[in-house]
N, C-alpha and C positions, 0 to 999 in steps of 0.2 A: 411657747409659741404653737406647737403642735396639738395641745390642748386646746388653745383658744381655734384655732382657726377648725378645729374636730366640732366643740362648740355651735361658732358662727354659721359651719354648712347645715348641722342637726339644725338648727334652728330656722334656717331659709328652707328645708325640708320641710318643716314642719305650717311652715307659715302655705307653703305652693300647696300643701296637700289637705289643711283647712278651707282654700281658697277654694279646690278645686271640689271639695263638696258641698262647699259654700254652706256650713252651720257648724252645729258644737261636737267636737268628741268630747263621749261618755266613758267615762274611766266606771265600771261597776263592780258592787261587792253583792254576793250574794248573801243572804239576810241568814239563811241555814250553816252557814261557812263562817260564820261571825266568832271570834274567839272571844272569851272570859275579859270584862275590862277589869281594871281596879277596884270599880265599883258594883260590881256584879258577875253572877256566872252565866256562860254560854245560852246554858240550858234555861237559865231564868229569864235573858233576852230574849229568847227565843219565845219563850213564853207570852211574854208581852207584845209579841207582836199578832198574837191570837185576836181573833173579832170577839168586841164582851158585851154585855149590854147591861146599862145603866138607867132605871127609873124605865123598862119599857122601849126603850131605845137602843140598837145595836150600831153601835160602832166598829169601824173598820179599820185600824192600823195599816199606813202606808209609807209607798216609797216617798223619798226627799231629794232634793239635788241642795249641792252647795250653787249659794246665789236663790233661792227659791224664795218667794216674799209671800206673805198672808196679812194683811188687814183686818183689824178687829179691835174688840178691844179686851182689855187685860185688867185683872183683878190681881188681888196677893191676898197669902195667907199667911197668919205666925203664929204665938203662943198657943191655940187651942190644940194645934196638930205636932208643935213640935215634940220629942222624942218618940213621933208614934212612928209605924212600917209607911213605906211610899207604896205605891205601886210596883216595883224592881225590886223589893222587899230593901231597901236604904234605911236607914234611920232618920226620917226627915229632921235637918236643922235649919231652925229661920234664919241664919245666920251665916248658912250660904249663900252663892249664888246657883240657885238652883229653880225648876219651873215645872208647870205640871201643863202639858198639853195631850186633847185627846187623843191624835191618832198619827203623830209623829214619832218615830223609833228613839226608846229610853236610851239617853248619852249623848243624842245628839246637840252640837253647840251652835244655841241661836242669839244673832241681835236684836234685842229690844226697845224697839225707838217710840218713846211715847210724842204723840203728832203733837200734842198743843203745848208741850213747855220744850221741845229740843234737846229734852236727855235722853241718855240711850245706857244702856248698860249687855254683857254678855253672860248667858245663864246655859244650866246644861239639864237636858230635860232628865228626870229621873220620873215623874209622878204622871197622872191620868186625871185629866181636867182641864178646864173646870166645865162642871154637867148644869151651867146657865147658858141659856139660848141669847147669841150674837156675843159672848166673849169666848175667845179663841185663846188664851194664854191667863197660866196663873202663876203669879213669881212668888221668889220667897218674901220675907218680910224684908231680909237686906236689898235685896237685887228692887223691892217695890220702894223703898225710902231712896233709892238710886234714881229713882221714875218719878220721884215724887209723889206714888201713889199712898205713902202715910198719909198723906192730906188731901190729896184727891178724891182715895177709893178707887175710882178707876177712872178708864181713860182710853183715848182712842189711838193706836197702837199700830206700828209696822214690827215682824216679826222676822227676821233673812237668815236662813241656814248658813251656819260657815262652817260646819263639820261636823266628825263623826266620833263615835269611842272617847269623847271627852276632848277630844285635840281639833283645836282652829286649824283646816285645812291654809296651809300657806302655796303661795303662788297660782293661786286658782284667778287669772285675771281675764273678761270676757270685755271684748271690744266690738261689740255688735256692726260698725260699722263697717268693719274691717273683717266680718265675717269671722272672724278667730276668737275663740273661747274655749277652755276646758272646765268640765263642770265632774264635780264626781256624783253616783247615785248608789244610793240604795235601794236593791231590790229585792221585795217580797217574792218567795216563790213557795213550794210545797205546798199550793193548794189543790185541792180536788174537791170529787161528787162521791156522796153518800149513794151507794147503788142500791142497798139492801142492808136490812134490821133484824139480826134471827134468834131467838132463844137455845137453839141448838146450835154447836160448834158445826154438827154435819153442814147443816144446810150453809152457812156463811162458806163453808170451804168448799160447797156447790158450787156457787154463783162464784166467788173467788177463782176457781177453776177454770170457768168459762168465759171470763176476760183474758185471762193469759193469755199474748201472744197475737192479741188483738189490734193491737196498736203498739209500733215500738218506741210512742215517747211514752205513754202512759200504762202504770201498773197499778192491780189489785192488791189490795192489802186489808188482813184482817184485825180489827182493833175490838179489844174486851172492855169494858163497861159494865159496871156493877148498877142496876136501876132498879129501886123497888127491894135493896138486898140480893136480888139476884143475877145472877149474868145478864148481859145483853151481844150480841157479836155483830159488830158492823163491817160492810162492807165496803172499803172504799177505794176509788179508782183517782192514784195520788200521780202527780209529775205534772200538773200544768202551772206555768209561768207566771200568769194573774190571775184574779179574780172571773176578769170579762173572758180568759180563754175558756176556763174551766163552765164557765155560764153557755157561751154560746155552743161546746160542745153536747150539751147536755141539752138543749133547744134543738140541737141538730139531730138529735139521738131521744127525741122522744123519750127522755128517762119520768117514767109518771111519779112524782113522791120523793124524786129524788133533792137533792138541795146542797150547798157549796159549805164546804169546813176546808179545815187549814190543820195540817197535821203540827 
């Protein structure tokens, strides 16, 4: 009994104090903080969440919420790619349920509701694609014969995050009308501005120097590069949150040349 009625008040807490900001709490993971799933290491995650660019085109890797919908539509791939590397270095099998989306974080687990027949199936992104313009999702060969997309090819397509690390987030229930939802996200951070490009170690640890202490959310850091066979030493000033922070600090700060990476 003490249990339950411990329960029942947490729960009338929780309901007065959604009410009372009237929207969603965000439960968040930080994208740098991510441990090794089953299916991959930390460090390789991490990797894939770097900006790449394909055919002239760069691409941005971003955050997700559970609940988050995309529209589009969706192709599949099988036999030609299977036993090759995915994107998260996997061993792609068409005979999972697995999906290649551009710029959704590798592992995460999405719904795939194809609009004109009414099937749906759940896939977990491992790969990077597809690099055709107006499709948003590309399934395996099992998860696309789930969609009906054997006979299709393709098709016009709702997409809904339900979690992360390979695991359907459970109890994630949003009642909009009711103002109460918890949603969780993923968020990218560790991005910053290239300040300076030096062939000399002195000079990078010049300019390095002279940010220090500048700013207490943000730090200089010097990163080596081999270009051309020889060194390169960049300068870069790491610790902003997103994208548009690190953008707008850099507009703010007149930096001439300078430009946005992600460590």
């Amino acid at each position: 009994m003490k249990r339950i009625s411990h329960l029942l008040l947490l729960g009338i807490f929780f309901i007065l104090l959604s009410t009372f900001f009237g929207g969603c709490s965000q439960k968040r993971y930080d994208i740098k903080n991510l441990n090794a799933t089953k299916y991959t290491s930390a460090a390789r995650h991490r990797a894939t969440m770097r900006s790449y660019r394909v055919m002239g085109k760069r691409y941005h890797p971003t955050y997700v919420e559970v609940g988050q919908v995309m529209n589009g539509v969706s192709s599949w791939y099988g036999p030609n790619f299977h036993g090759k590397y995915t994107s998260n270095g996997e061993v792609y099998n068409m005979h999972a349920r697995t999906a290649a989306h551009k710029t959704w974080p590798m592992d995460t687990m999405v719904r795939v509701r194809n609009l004109q027949n009414g099937k749906s199936t759940i896939v977990r992104i491992n790969d990077r694609g597809p690099f055709v313009r107006g499709r948003i999702i590309d399934c395996s060969y099992t998860a696309g014969k789930e969609l009906g997309l054997d006979k299709m090819g393709i098709a016009k397509v709702s997409i809904e995050v339900l979690g992360f690390a390979g695991k359907v987030e459970t109890g994630k229930v949003c009642v909009p009308k009711e103002n109460k939802c918890s949603k969780t996200r993923i968020v990218l951070s560790n991005f910053g501005i290239q300040i300076g490009a030096f062939r000399r170690y002195a000079g990078a640890k010049s300019l390095k120097r002279s940010y220090i202490g500048r700013n207490r959310r943000y730090h200089p850091i010097v990163k080596r590069f081999n270009v051309g066979g020889l060194p390169l030493y960049r300068v870069w000033l790491m610790g902003f949150g997103s994208e548009q922070e690190a953008r707008d600090f850099k507009n703010s700060h007149d930096l001439a040349g300078a430009f946005i990476v992600r460590n």
